[in-house]
C-alpha positions as a Markdown table, in Angstrom:
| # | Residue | x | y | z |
|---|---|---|---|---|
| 1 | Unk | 6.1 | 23.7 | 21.4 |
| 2 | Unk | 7.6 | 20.1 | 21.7 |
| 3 | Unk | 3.8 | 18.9 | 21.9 |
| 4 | Unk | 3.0 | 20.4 | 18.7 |
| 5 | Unk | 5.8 | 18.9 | 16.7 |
| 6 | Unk | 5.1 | 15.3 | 18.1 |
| 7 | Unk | 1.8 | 15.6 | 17.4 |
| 8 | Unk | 2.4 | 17.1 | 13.7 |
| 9 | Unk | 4.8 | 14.1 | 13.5 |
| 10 | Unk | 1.7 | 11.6 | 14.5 |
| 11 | Unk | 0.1 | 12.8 | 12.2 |
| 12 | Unk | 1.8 | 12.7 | 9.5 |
| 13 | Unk | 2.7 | 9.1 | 10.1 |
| 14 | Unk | -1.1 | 8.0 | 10.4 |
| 15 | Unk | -1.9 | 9.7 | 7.3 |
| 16 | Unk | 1.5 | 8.3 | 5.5 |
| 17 | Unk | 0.7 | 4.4 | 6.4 |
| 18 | Unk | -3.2 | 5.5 | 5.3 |
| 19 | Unk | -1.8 | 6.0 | 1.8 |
| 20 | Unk | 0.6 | 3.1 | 2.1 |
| 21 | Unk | -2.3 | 1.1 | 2.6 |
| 22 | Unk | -4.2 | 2.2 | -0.4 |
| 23 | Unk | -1.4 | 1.9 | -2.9 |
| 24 | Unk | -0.2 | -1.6 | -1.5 |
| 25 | Unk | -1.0 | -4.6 | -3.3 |
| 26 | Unk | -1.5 | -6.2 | 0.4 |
| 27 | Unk | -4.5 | -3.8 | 0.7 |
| 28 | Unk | -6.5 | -5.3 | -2.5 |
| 29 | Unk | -6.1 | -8.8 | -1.1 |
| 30 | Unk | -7.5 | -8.1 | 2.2 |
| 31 | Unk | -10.6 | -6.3 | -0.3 |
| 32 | Unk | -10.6 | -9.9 | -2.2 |
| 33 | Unk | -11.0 | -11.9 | 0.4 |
| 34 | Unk | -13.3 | -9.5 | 2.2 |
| 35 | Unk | -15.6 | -9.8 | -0.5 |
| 36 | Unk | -14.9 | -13.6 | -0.8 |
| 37 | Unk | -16.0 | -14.2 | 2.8 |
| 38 | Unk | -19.2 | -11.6 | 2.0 |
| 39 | Unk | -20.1 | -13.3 | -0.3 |
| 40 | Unk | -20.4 | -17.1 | 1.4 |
| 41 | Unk | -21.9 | -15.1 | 3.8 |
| 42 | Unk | -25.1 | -14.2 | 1.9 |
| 43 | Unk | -25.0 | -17.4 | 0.2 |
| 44 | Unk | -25.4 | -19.3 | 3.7 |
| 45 | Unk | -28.1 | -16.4 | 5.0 |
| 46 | Unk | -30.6 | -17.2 | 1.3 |
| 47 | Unk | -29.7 | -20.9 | 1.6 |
| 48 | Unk | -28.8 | -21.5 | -1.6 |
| 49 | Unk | -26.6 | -24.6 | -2.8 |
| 50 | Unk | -25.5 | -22.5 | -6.0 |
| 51 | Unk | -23.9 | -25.4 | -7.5 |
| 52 | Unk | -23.7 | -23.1 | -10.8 |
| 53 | Unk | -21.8 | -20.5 | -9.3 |
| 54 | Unk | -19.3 | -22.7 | -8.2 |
| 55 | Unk | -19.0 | -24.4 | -11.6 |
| 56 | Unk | -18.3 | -21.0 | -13.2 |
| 57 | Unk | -15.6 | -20.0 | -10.4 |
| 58 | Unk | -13.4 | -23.6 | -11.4 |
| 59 | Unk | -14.0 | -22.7 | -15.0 |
């Protein structure tokens, strides 16, 4: 019996910080910067300078 309740209680806190995540602002900066670092990524892999990019982005 006690092993059920700790493990409903596990549960429930996994899924609770899940949903914390998603609805945190935190959460959408680690997604910016994610696709920040994605994109330099590809950028490096085709070799290209992209100089007009860049200009846009201080715009």
């Amino acid at each position: 019996m006690m092993k059920v309740f700790i493990g409903s209680v596990v549960v429930l806190l996994i899924i609770g910080v899940g949903i914390w995540l998603m609805l945190s602002p935190s959460f959408k900066k680690v997604g910016e910067t994610a696709s920040k670092v994605k994109e330099q990524f590809k950028e490096e892999e085709n070799g290209d300078n992209n100089t007009e990019k860049e200009k846009q982005r201080n715009e």
